[in-house]
C-alpha positions in Angstrom: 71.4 101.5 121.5 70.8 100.3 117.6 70.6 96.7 117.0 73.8 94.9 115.1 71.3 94.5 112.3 70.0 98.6 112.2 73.9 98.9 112.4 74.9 96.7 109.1 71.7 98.4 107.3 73.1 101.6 107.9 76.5 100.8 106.9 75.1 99.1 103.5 73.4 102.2 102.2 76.0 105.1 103.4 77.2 106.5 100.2 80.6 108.8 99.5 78.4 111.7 99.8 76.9 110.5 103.1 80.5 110.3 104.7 81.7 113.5 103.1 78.4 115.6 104.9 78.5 113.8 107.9 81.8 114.4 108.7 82.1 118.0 107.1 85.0 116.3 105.0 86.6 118.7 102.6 89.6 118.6 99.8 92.9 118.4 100.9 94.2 120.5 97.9 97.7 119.8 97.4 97.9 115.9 98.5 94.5 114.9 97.3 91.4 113.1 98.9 89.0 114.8 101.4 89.8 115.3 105.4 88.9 116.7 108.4 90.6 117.8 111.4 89.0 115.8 114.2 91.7 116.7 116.9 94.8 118.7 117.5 95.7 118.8 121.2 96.0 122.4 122.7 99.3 121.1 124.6 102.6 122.0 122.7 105.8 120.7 122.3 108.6 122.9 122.5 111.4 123.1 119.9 114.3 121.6 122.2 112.2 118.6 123.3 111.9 117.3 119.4 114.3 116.0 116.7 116.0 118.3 114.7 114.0 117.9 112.2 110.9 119.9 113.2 111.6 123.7 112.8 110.1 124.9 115.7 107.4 123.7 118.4 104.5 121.3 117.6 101.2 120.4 118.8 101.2 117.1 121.4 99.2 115.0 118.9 97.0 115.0 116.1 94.1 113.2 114.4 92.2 113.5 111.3 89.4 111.4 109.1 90.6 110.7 105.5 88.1 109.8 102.5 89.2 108.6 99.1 87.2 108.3 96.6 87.3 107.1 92.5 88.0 110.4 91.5 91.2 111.1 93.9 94.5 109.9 95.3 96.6 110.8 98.1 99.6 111.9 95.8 103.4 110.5 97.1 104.3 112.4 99.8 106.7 112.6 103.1 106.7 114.2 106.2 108.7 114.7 108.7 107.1 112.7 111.4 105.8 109.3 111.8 101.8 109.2 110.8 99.8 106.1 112.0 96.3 105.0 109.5 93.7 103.5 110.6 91.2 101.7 108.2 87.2 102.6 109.5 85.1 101.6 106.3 84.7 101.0 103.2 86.4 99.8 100.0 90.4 98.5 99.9 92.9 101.4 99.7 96.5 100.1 97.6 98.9 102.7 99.5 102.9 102.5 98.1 105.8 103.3 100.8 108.7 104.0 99.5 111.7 104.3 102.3 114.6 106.7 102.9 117.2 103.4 102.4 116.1 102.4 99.2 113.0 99.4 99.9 109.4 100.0 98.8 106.0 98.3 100.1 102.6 97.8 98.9 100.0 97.4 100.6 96.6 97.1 101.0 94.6 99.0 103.6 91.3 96.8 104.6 88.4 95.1 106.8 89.9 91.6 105.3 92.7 90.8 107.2 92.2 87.5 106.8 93.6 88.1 103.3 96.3 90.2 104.5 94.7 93.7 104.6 95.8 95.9 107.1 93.5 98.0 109.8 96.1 100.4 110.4 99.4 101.2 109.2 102.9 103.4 110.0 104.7 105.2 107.3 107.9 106.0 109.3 108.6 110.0 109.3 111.1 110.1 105.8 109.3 107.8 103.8 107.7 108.4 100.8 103.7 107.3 100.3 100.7 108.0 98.7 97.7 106.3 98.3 94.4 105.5 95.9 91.3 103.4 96.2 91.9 99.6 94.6 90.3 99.9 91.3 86.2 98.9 91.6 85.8 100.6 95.0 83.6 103.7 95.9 84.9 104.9 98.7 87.2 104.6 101.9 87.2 105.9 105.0 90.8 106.2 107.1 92.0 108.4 109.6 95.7 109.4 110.9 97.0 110.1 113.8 100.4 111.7 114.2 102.4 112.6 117.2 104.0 115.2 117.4 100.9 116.8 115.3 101.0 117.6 111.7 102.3 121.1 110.6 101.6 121.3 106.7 105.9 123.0 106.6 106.7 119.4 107.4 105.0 118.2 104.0 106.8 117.7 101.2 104.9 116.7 97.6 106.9 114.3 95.4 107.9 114.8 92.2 107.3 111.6 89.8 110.6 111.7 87.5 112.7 111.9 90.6 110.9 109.2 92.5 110.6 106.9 89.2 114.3 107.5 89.2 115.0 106.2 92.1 112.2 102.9 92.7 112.3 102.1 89.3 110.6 99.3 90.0 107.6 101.1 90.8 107.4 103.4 88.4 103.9 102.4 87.2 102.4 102.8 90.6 104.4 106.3 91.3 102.8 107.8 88.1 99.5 107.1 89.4 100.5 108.6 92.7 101.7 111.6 91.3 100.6 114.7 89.3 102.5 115.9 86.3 104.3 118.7 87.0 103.2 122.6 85.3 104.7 123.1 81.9 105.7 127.0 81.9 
């Protein structure tokens, strides 16, 4: 087993690029970032046993690894279900939660907790989020876990008039969350 000290020299010099090969981490194209599926249980939910939300059956669970870097967000979002995050390394993530009754968090995702980062996190199924590395950092490493699994028809992209609308408050932080929409 590697010494604590082989351990923290390792985890000084792992770059972005380091992370992204080592855990075959591609883009997630619509919502932003890099992932990779790292489980999705082969047990499945049948359509009577979940809310009426789902459309039709679902897998048990489902688990992924999440990497943001300078260059991308995860653009405000919601889905259906309830997705848990969990914080693994590297530079603070600012994520922005804005709820089906009308309150809005942010937050920071972190190793400091001792300054009131967070390790992991739940964004209720409903709520609106998105997320982006706090301004400085390099890179972050997160995974989510969601149960009943994800299905991508349960994702929904926001749209940043519509969301500005209704948290104008933040407003600043949705515009940086979200992509201006196509001019045709």
């Amino acid at each position: 087993m590697p010494s604590l000290t082989l351990i923290r020299i390792f985890r000084a010099v792992l770059t972005a690029d380091d992370v992204r090969r080592l855990l075959k981490l591609e883009p997630l194209v619509v919502e932003g970032g890099l992932f990779a599926e790292a489980y999705r249980s082969t047990h499945r939910l049948p359509k009577q046993v979940l809310s009426p939300c789902y459309s039709g059956e679902r897998s048990l669970s489902t688990a992924i690894y999440y990497m943001l870097t300078p260059e991308t967000f995860s653009a405000m979002h919601r889905l259906k279900g309830d997705e848990v995050y969990h914080f693994y390394l590297g530079d603070p993530v600012e994520m922005l939660k804005l709820r089906p009754d009308g309150s809005a968090e942010a937050l920071l995702l972190g190793q400091n907790i001792s300054a009131g980062m967070r390790l992991q996190q739940v964004v209720c199924g409903g709520t609106w989020q998105g997320s982006r590395l706090a301004p400085g950092g390099t890179f972050a490493l997160m995974g989510t876990t969601m149960a009943p699994g994800f299905d991508p028809v349960d994702f929904e992209l926001g749209d940043r008039e519509k969301l500005s609308a209704a948290y104008p408050a933040y407003a600043p932080l949705i515009a940086m969350l979200t992509r201006q929409a196509a001019k045709v």
